[in-house]
N, C-alpha and C positions, 0 to 999 in steps of 0.2 A: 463532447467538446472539451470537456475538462480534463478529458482521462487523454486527448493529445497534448493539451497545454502543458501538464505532468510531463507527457513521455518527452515531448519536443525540452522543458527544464535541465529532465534528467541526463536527455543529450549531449546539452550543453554543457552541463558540470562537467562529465565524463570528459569534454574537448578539453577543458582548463586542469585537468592532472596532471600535475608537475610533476617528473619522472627524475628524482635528485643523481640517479644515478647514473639514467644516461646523460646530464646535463655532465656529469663530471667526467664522464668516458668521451664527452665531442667536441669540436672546438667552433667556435663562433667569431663574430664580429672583435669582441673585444676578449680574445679569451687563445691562448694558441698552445701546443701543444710541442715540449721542449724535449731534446734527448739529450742525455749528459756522459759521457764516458767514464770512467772509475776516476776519482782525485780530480776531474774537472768541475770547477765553483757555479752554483747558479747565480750567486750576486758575494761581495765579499762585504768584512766590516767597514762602514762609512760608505758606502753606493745610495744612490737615493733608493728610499721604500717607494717604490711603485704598484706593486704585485703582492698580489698574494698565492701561494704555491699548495699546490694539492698532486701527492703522489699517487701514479698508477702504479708504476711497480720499480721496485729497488728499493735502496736504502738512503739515506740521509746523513750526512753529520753536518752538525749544528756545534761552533764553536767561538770561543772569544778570547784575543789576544790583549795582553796587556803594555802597558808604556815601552816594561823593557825584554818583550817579547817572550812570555812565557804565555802557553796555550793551555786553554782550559774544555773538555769537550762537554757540551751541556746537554746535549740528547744526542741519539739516531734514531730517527724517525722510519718507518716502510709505509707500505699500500694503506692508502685511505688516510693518512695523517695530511696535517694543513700544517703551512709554517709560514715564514714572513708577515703573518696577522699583524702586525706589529703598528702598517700603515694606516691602517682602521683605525686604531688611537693618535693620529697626528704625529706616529712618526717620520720624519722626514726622513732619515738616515737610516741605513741597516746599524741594529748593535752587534750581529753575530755575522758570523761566515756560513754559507751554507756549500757545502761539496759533497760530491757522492762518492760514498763508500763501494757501492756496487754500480753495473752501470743499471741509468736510472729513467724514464719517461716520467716528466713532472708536467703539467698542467698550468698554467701562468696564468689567473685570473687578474685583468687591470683593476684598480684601487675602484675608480666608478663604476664597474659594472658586478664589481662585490659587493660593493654598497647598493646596488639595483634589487640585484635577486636576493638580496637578506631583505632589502622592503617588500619586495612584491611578492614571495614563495616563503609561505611557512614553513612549508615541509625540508626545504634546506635549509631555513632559518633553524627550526629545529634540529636539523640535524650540526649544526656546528654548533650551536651553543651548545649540545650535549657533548662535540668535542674540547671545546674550551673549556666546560666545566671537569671532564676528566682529566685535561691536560694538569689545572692548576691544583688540580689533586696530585697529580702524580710530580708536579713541582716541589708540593708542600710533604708530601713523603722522601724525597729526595732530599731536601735541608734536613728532614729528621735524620735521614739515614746515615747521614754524613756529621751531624752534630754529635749519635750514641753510639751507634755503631763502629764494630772493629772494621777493620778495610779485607777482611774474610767473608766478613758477612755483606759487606756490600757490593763485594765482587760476585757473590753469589748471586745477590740480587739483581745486580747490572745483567748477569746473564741470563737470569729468567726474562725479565723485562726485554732483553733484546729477543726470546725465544719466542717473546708473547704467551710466557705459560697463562692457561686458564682460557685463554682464547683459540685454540686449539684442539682437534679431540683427541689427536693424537700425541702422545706422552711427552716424544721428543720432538726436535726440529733442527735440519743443516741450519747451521747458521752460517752468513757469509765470511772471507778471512777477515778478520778484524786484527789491527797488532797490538800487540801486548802495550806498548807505549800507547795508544791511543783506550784502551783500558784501563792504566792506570791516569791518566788525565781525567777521565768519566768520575774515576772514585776517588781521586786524591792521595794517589800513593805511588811508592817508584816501581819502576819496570820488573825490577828483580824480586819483588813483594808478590805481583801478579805472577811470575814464572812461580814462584814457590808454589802458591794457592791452586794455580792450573796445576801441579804434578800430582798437586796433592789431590784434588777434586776427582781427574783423573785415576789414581790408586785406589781410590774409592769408588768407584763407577758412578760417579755424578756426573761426568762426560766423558765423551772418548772425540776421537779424530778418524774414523773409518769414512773416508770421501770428505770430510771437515769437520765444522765442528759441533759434535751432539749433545745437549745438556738435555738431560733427563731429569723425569720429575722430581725423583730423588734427592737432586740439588736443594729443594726447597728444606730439608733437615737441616743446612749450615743456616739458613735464617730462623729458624724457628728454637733451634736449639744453641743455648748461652756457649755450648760445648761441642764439639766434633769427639768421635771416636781415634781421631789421629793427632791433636794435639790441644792444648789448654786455650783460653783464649788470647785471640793476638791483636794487633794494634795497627 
């Protein structure tokens, strides 16, 4: 009798396993499933925060304008990244713009029923606070980068970060067209700073252009080292 009470328990657990991934792959009551064409915005700055955004596949840019209309791009986000969290803390307004860079399938979860399944499912609870807590790593690396670093090195970095080096097994990655003006907004430098640095990276075989564009592990020597083999340090 005991050894069915056990089996009939274990049944049950098994019914209540929360599958975080296909919850993120399906759409539901409160939850719908958005397709965005290249440069089309999923919400702009000042929209109300309603949503919270979870990408299945494409790219993201995440940006902010200012009074007298100069843009500043603060991430591009792909697959598996969350964005507009922002509702969750009582914001009522978007601060940033969101548009897709590639075209994109984004996932639209309503404010109340993120708030549901972060109560009720640890295991996606868990798993976004493990993205929030990476995210504001990789924020607080970013002010570093941009407060010491030359705009060489943090272009190089921009471009691993968009390759997702480390998260990959494979060395390199296409990456999608991205313009040069929309990279030097990411790093804080002008258009003709970033052509230099691309020719240069380029002659060096830290990326090439065969089908677009491939940054190779290699790249990771401009951050590690104060100095390139091709010129002195730059600003």
């Amino acid at each position: 009798m005991e050894a069915i009470k056990s089996s009939s328990k274990t049944k049950s657990k098994k019914k209540h396993i929360f599958n975080v991934q296909a919850y993120l792959a399906s759409v539901g009551v409160a939850r719908k499933v958005v397709e965005y064409r290249r440069s089309e915005k999923a919400f702009s700055q000042g929209d109300p925060a309603t949503d919270v955004m979870y990408i299945q596949k494409g790219e993201m840019k995440l940006s902010v304008v200012n009074e007298v209309g100069k843009e500043a791009v603060v991430a591009i986000l792909g697959p598996d990244d969350f964005f507009g969290q922002g509702c969750l803390a009582c914001q009522s307004v978007r601060t940033e713009t969101a548009a897709a860079l590639t075209p994109a399938t984004v996932l639209a979860i309503q404010k109340n029923e993120m708030i549901r399944v972060l109560h009720a499912e640890h295991a996606f609870s868990d798993r976004f606070v493990a993205y929030m807590l990476t995210r504001n790593i990789r924020i607080e690396q970013d002010l570093i980068d941009q407060l010491f670093n030359s705009s060489e090195k943090r272009l190089a970095r921009t471009l691993l970060l968009l390759a997702r080096y480390g998260k990959r097994d494979k060395p390199q990655r296409v990456l999608p067209k991205i313009p040069q003006e929309t990279l030097a907004e990411m790093i804080g430098t002008t258009r003709s700073r970033v052509n230099f640095f691309m020719n240069k990276f380029r002659k060096l075989g830290f990326i090439g252009y065969d089908g677009g564009l491939h940054v190779n592990s290699s790249l990771l020597n401009v951050v590690l080292h104060e100095e390139t083999a091709f010129t002195g340090r730059s600003s």
